[in-house]
N, C-alpha and C positions, 0 to 999 in steps of 0.2 A: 926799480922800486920793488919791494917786498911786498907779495900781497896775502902775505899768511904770516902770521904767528902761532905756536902753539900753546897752548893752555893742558889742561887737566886730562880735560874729558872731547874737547873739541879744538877746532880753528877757528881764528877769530880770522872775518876778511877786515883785512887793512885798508888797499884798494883793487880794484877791479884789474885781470890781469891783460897786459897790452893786448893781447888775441885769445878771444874767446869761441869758443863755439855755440851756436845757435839752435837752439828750440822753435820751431815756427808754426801756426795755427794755420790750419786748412780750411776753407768759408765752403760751405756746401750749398751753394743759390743755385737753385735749380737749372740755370743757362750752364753752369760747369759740365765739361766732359767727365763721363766715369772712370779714363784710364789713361790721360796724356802725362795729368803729374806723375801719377805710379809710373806712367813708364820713364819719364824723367830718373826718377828718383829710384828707379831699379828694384822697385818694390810690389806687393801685391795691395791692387786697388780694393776699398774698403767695400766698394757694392753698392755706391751713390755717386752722386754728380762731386764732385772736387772742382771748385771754380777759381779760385787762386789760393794761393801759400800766401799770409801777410808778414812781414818782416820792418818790424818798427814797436813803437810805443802807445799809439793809438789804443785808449782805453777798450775796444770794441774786441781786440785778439793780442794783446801785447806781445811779442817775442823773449825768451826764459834764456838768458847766460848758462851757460852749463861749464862749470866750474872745474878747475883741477883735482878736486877728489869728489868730482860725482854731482858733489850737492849743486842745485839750482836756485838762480836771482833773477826774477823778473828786470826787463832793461829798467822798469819806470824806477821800481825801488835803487837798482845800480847809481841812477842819476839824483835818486835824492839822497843819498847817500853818499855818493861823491860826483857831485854835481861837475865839478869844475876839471878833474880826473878825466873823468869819461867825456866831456864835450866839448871841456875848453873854455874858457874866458870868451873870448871873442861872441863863441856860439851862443853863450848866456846870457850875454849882452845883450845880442843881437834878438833871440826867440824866447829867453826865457829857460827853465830847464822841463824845457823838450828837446828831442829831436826834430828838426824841423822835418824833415821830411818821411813818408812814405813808403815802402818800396816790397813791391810785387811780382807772382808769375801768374799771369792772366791765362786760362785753359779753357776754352770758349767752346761750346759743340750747340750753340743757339744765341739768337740776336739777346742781348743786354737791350733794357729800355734805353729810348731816344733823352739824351741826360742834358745840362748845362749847369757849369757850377757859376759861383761869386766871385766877385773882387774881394780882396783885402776888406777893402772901405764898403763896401756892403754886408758881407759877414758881419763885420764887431757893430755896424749898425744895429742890423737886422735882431740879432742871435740875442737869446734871454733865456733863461735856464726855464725847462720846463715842455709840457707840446705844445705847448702854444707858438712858439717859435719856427718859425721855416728851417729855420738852420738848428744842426746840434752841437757847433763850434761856431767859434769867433773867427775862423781862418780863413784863407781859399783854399782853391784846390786846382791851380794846374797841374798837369800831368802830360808824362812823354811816354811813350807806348814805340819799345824796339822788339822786329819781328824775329823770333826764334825760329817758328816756321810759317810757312803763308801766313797772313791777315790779311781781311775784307772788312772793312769800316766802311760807315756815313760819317760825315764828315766836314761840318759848313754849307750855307745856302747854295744853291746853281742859281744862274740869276734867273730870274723873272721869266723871261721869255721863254728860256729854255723849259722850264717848270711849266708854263702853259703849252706849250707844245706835245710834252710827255704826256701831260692829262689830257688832252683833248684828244690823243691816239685811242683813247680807252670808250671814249661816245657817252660819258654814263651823263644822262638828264642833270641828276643831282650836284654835279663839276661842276656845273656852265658857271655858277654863280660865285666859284673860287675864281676860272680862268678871267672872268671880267676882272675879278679883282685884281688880279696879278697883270693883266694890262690896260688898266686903268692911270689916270693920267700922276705923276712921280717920280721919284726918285726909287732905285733897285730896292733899297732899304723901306723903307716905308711902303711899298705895296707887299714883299716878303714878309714884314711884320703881320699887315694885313688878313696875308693867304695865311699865317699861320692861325692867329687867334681867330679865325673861323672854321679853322679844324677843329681846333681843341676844346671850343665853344660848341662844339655840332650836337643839337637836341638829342641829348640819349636814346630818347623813343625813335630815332628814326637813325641812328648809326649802322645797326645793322643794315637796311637797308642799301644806307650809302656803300658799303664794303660788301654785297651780294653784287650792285652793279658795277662795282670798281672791278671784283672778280668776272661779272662776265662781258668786261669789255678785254679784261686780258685774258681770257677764254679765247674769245674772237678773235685778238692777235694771233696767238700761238696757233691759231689756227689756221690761219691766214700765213700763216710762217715769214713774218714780218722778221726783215733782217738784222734792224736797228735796235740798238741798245738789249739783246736779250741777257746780260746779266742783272740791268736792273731790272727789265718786266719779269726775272727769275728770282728776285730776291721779293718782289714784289707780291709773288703765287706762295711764296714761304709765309711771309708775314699772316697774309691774308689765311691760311693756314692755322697758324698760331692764335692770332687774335682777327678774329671772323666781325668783329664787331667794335673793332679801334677805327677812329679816319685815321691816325698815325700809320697804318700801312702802306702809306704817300708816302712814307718818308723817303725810300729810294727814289722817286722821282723828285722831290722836294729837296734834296740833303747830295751832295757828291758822292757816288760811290768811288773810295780810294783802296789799293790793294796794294799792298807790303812784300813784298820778296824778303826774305827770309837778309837781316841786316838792316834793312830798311827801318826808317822812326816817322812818327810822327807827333807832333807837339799843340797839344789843347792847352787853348788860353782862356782865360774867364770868359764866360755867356758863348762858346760857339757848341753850337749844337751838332751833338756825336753819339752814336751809335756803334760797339765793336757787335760785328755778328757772328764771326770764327776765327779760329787759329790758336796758336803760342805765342805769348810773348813774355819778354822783361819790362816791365810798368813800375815808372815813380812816379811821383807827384809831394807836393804838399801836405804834412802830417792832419790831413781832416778827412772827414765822411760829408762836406755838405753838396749836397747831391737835389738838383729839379728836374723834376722829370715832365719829358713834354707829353709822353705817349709809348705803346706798346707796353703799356703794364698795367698789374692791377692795385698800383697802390695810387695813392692820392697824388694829381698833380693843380700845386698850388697858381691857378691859372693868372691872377695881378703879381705875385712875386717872379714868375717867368717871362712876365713876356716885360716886366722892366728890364731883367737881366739879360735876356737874352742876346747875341750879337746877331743880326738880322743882315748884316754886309755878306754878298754873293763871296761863295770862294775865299774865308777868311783862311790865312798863312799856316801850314802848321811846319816850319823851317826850326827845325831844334838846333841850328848853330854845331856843325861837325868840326871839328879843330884836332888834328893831327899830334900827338904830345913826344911818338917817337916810332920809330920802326913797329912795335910790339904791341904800342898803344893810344886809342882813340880818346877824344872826350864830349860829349854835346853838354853845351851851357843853354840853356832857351833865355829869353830875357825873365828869369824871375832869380829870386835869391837864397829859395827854397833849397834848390837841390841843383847837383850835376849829377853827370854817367860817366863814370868811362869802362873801356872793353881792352881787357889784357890778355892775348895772347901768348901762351908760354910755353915753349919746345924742349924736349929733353934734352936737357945737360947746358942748358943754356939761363941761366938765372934772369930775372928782370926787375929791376928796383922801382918800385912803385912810381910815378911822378909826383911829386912833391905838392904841384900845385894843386890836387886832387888831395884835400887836407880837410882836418878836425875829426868830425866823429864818424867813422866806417861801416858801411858793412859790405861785404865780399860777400857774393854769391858765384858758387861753381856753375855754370853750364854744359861744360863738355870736359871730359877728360877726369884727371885728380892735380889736382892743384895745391901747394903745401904755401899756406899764409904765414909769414916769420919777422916777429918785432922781438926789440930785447931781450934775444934771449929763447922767445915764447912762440909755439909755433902749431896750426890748425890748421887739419888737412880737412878740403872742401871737396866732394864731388858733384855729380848733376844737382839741382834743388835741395842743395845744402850750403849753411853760410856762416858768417866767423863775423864777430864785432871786432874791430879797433877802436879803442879807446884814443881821445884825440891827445892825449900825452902822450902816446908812443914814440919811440925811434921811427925812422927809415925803415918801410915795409920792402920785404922782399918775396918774391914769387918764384916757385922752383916746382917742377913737373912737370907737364904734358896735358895743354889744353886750354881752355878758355874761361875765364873770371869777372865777373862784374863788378866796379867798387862806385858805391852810393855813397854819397858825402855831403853837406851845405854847400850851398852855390857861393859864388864868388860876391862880397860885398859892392855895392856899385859905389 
């Protein structure tokens, strides 16, 4: 397909070309490290926190085409312009002309509030243009989070018992009347829910207090050189740090702490309660921002729209579904239909043709190495934190160089 003509004085684009190169907006939230994307991206850091790269169409930082002679197209405009080009029938059908999905490099050098998103069907409920609304989209927001280097997440309830056990190591007065709760008579879920909404609810005039004796009961641990669990009663002295005056600083004893070896994924589903507190990673999700927060922040959290949504079952699944697609290359599907991953490995002198079923509208992001993207013709070379669109009318993608590539796509129709 031709995606230029000449005219006079300019080029007219015709359509978008099968492999593009990408522009990506950098989010400075204050939990961002000051220098893991720069060193990703082999550049020098700006002098603030860098907390992820976003890569997508999300009105909030959209991602810019960067064109065969220079000139730049925001992806939104790309798609309204040639909707059907760039996504694909199918895709359009299916979402609309968005992108459905998401897709991120998380740089984490401090805990992210304790978050939980919606369903489907609670979003487009919920959501109404304006503040008045809990939500700022109609969508959800699952998301899979693969570790680049270490990650330490929260992560889903521990059950009950376990959760009264950890706080009553701490002796503080002001507990007794959560651990009664949590072993009071129920079901795991229902006294969870419980323990939570008397956090979140805890009389403001006297939080501090409560997080003065929460800290000097893990004073007296660490003192005591108590052997058990010291990465949570250690994530536990950070928060307490941070926010001196959240109950949320339970959240380690409250939430699984889960840790990622560098490969490893994990997959959040609507309402489970997660917390990333460090590391690198590659993050998709669902093209949305709707985001509740339970604690460890200082923005507003919406306490009846939370604790409906929220998943209160001990140790919910976060299994992203690994499927093997070839020597070269992986895929994780989670059960949504938002998005897939997959991870392609590519060795000098040795070519690898994209898998096939890893289809519609693309985007390739380099991780390691330089990595050469090539459809009809048309070819974008990617290094660390740098990325290329395919357009879902392309040929047969091919991969050539030395190194490792992420390609984002719409998940599989069920």
């Amino acid at each position: 397909m031709t995606a230029w003509t000449a005219s006079a004085n300019e080029h007219t684009l015709t359509a978008v070309p099968a492999v593009t190169a990408m522009r990506n907006a950098i989010r400075d939230y204050d939990w961002g490290s000051p220098s893991a994307l720069a060193l990703l991206q082999s550049r020098t850091p700006s002098g603030g926190p860098e907390a992820e790269l976003w890569m997508g169409t999300h009105p909030s930082a959209p991602s810019v085409l960067v064109l065969p002679d220079g000139q730049e197209l925001s992806l939104p405009e790309a798609i309204e312009r040639f909707g059907e080009q760039v996504l694909g029938r199918e895709v359009l059908e299916r979402f609309g002309a968005r992108l459905p999905y998401l897709f991120k490099i998380l740089a984490i050098a401090r805990p992210l509030s304790v978050q939980v998103h919606p369903t489907s069907e609670r979003a487009r409920a919920k959501y109404t243009p304006g503040p008045a609304s809990p939500y700022v989209d109609p969508f959800h927001k699952p998301e899979m989070l693969y570790a680049l280097e270490p990650i330490e997440a929260l992560f889903g309830f521990r059950p009950p018992a376990q959760v009264a056990m950890l706080l009553s190591r701490l002796r503080a007065p002001r507990l007794e009347r959560l651990i009664e709760v949590l072993q009071a008579p129920g079901g795991d879920e229902s006294r969870l829910h419980a323990g939570l909404e008397l956090l979140i609810t805890w009389p403001v005039e006297d939080r501090a207090a409560l997080v003065a004796e929460i800290a000097a009961g893990s004073s007296r641990l660490a003192a005591e050189g108590s052997p058990d669990y010291p990465e949570v009663f250690g994530w536990l002295d950070r928060l307490i740090g941070l926010h001196p005056a959240d109950p949320m600083v339970l959240a380690p004893l409250l939430l699984d702490l889960v840790r990622l070896a560098p490969g490893q994924t994990v997959f959040v589903a609507a309402g489970v309660p997660h917390a990333y507190l460090s590391g690198l990673g590659v993050e998709i999700m669902a093209g949305s921002d709707n985001v509740l927060r339970c604690g460890l922040t200082s923005k507003e959290i919406n306490v009846p729209e939370l604790l409906d949504v929220i998943d209160s079952r001990p140790l919910a699944s976060g299994d992203a579904n690994l499927g093997q697609l070839s020597d070269e290359q992986v895929v994780w599907r989670p059960p949504v239909t938002d998005f897939q991953l997959s991870r392609v490995t590519v060795a000098e002198g040795a070519p690898v043709v994209a898998d096939a079923s890893v289809s519609g509208p693309q985007i390739v992001l380099g991780t390691k190495g330089s990595v050469t993207v090539t459809s009809d013709g048309v070819s974008v070379t990617v290094e660390p934190g740098q990325s290329a669109f395919v357009t879902a009318s392309a040929g047969p993608i091919t991969l050539t160089g030395e190194g490792e590539v992420f390609r984002a796509a719409p998940g599989l129709a069920h």
